[in-house]
Structures are given as C-alpha cells and as structure tokens.
C-alpha positions as CSV (number, residue, x, y, z in Angstrom):
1,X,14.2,26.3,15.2
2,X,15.1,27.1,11.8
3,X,13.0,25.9,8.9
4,X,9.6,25.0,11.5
5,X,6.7,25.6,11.1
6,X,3.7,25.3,13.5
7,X,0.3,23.6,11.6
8,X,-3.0,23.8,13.7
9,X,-4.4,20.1,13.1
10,X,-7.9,19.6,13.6
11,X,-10.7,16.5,13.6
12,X,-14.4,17.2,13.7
13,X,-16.6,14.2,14.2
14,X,-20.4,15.1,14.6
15,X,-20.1,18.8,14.6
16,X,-17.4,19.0,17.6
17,X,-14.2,19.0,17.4
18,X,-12.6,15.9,19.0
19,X,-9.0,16.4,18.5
20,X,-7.1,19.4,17.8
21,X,-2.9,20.3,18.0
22,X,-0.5,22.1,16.8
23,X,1.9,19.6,14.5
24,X,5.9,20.6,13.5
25,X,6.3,21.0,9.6
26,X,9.7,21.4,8.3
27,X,10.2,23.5,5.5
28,X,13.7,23.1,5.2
29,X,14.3,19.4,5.9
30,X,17.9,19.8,4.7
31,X,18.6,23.1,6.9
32,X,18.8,22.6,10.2
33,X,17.0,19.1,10.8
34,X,18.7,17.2,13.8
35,X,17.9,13.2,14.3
36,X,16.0,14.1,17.6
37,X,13.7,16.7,15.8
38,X,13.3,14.4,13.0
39,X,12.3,11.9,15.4
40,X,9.7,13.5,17.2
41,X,8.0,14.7,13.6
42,X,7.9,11.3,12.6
43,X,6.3,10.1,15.8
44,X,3.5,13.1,15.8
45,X,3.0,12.2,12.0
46,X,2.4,8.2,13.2
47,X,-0.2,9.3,16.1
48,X,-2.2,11.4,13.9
49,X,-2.3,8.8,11.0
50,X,-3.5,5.8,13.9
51,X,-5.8,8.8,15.5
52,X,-7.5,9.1,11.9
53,X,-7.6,5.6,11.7
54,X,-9.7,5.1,14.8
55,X,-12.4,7.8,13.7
56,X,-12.6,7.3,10.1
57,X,-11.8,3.2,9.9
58,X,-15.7,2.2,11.1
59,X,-17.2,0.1,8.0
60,X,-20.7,-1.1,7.6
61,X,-20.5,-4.0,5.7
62,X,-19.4,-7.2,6.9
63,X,-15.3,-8.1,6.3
64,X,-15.8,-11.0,4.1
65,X,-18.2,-9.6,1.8
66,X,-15.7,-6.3,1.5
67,X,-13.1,-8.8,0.0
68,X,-15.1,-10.3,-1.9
69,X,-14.9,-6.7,-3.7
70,X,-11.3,-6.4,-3.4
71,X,-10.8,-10.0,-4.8
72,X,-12.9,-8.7,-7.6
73,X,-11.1,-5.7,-8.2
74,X,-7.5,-7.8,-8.1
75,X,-8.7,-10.4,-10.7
76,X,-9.7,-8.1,-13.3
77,X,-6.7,-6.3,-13.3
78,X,-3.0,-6.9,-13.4
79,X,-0.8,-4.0,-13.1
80,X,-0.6,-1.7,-10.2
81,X,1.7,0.8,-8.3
82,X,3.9,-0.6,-5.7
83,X,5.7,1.6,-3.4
84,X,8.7,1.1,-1.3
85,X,10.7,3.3,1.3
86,X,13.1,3.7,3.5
87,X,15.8,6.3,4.8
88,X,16.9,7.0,1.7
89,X,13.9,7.8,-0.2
90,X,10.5,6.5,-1.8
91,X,10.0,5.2,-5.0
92,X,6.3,4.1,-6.7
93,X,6.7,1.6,-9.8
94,X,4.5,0.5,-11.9
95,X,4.3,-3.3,-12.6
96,X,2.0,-6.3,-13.3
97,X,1.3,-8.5,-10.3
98,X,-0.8,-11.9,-10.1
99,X,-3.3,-12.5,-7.3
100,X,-3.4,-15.9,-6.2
101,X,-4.2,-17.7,-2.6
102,X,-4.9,-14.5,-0.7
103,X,-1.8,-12.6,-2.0
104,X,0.0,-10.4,-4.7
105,X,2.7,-12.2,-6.6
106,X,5.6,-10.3,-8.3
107,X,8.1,-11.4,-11.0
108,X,10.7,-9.2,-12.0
109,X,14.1,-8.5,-13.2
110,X,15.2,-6.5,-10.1
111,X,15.7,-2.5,-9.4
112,X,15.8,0.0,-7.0
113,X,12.4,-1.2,-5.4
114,X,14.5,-4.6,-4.2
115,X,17.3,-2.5,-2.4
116,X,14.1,-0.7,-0.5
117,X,12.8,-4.0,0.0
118,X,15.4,-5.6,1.7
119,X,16.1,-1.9,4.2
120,X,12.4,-2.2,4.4
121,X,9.5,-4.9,3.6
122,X,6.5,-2.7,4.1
123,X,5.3,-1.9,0.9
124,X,1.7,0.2,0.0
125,X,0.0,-1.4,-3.5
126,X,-2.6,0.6,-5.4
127,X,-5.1,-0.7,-8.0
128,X,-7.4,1.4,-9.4
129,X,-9.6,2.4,-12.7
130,X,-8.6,5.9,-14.4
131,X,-10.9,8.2,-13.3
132,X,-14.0,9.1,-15.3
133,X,-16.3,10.9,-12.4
134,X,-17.1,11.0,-8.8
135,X,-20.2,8.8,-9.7
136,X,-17.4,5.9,-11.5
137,X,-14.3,6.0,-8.6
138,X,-13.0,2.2,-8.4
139,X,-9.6,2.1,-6.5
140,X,-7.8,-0.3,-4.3
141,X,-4.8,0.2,-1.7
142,X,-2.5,-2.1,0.4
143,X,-0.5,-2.6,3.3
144,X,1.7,-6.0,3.4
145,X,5.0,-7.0,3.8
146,X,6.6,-8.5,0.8
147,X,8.3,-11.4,1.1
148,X,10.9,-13.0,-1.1
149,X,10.5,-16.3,-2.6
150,X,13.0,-18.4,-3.1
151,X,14.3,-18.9,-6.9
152,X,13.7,-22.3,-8.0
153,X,12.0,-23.1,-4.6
154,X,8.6,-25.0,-5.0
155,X,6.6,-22.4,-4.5
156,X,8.8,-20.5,-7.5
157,X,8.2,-23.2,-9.5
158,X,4.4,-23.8,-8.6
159,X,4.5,-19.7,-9.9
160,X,6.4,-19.9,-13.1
161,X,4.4,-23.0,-14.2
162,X,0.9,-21.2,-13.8
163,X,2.4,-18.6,-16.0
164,X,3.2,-20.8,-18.6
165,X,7.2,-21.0,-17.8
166,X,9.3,-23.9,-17.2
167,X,12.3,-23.8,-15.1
168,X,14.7,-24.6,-17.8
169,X,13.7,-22.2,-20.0
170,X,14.1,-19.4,-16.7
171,X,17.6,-21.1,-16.1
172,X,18.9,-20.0,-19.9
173,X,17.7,-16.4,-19.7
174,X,20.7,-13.7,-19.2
175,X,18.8,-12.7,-16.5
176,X,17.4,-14.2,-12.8
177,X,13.4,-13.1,-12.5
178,X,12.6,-12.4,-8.8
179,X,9.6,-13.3,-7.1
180,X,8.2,-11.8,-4.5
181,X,4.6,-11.8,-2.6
182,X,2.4,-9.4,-0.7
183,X,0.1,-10.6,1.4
184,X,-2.4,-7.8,2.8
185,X,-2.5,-6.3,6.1
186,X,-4.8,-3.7,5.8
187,X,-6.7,-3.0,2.7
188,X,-8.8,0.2,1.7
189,X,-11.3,0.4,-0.8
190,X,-13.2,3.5,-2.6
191,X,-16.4,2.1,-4.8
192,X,-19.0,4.6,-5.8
193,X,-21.1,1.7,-6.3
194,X,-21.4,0.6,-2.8
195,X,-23.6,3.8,-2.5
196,X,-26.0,2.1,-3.9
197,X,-26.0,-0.5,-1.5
198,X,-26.7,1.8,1.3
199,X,-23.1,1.3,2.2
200,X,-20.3,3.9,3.0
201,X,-18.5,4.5,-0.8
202,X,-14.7,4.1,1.3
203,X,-14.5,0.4,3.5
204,X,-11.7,-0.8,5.3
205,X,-10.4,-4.6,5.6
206,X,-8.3,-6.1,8.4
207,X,-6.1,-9.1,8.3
C-alpha cells in the first residue's frame, strides 16, 4: 500500500521480550489513506498504548498519598497546557486553570479549543516546572472529560465569586467568559524526589 511502512514494536520486561509486532506507519497520511486502513492503524495504536499501560502502570505508593502530590503540584501553580482533538486536528493551549473540589476549572473567552470540545470532551492537561536537570523533573499530566458549566448557573456563580467577580459586572463585559471543568481520570506524575522515598520517580493515579 502506498505510503506504509512496517515498524518492529517491541517490550522487554525483565530481560525477555514479552511482546513484539510489526505495527503500520503511514508516511503519507494524505496519499493513499483509506477510512478502513486508517481504522485499523488507529486500533493497533490504542492496543499498544493499553498494552504499555498494563506493564508500565504498577506504582508503589499507596493512591491517596500519590494525590496528595498531585494536589500539591495543582495548588502551587496555575497555568497549564490543555489539549483537545478530534478529526480535524489537535491543538495544545496554554491557559490558567483553578483547582478546586477534586477538579480543574476553566474560564475563558472561547476559541478553537471549544469547537474540539464539543466534537470531543476528552482533553489531556499538563503541569509541570521548566526543566533544570534529571535530578529537579516535577511534571503533571491528565486525562478527564471537560464539562461545560452553565453561565450564570450556581455553580458559575459559586466560581466567579471565589475569583473575586460578581455576576453583574460578567453581565456588562462585551464578552461571555466560559467555564468549564476537568475532573481527572487518570493522572501521571514524574517527581525526582520520590526517589528519595524509595519510590518509583513516575506514579500513576486512577479515578
């Protein structure tokens, strides 16, 4: 098939190989790419993704303490990269969030990233410090759906007014603000510190 490519895909988990394949690559995606051959890419990708999942998603410290971390990490910053999808394309923006009651709140004048969210409501969230060294790596990334909050709901309302905002001053601007929330499904987290703990520097949390 023109513009395929054949990748050999290996795992090797205690010095033996425990899963190894030979994966489709498209070179050309514009050139040749049929529906059916894009399907069966996409499904190979997912399988490998939830194969590296099941060997590499062990962690050794307890869930609740590994949010604890995350939590930490959340409240001491406020902007992050959010990314959406969908068929037509990907886009990663910038933008200041507020983590309150388990979830990442969003306020915003709109943009592409709201005509991705409404084709699509699964969104990835990264937080992280600029790197420095291997011995200083602090990052944070998300899986959630985002959810759209009504404007002028309570819970819009409860929001704006922990920021400071009153509803009549949000009713005279030229513009609506958009809220929006992310709670977490899945969360990764990379701490050189927890080496220190005797604890694995990568640990994964599950809703």
């Amino acid at each position: 098939t023109a513009g395929l490519a054949l990748k050999s895909v290996s795992h090797g988990f205690s010095g033996n190989v425990v899963f190894s394949t030979r994966v489709p690559i498209f070179i050309r995606p514009k050139a040749g790419m049929t529906g059916a051959s894009r399907a069966i890419s996409d499904e190979v990708t997912d399988k490998l993704i939830a194969l590296k999942r099941v060997l590499s998603d062990s962690t050794d410290m307890p869930q609740d303490r590994i949010m604890a971390h995350v939590e930490e990490v959340l409240l001491s910053h406020n902007t992050c990269v959010l990314c959406t999808a969908n068929d037509g394309g990907a886009r990663a923006t910038p933008i200041a969030y507020v983590y309150r009651n388990g979830a990442l709140f969003f306020l915003s004048e709109g943009g592409e990233k709201f005509a991705r969210l409404y084709a699509n409501p699964q969104v990835n969230i990264a937080v992280f410090d600029a790197y420095s060294s291997f011995d200083k790596l602090l990052g944070v990334q998300i899986e959630g759906r985002a959810e759209m909050i009504e404007t002028f709901s309570d819970e819009y309302i409860d929001f704006i007014e922990s920021k400071g905002l009153t509803e009549e001053k949000l009713r005279k601007l030229p513009v609506a603000l958009n809220l929006f929330k992310v709670l977490p499904e899945r969360i990764e987290i990379l701490d050189s510190g927890f080496a220190n703990e005797e604890f694995e520097v990568k640990e994964v949390w599950k809703r």
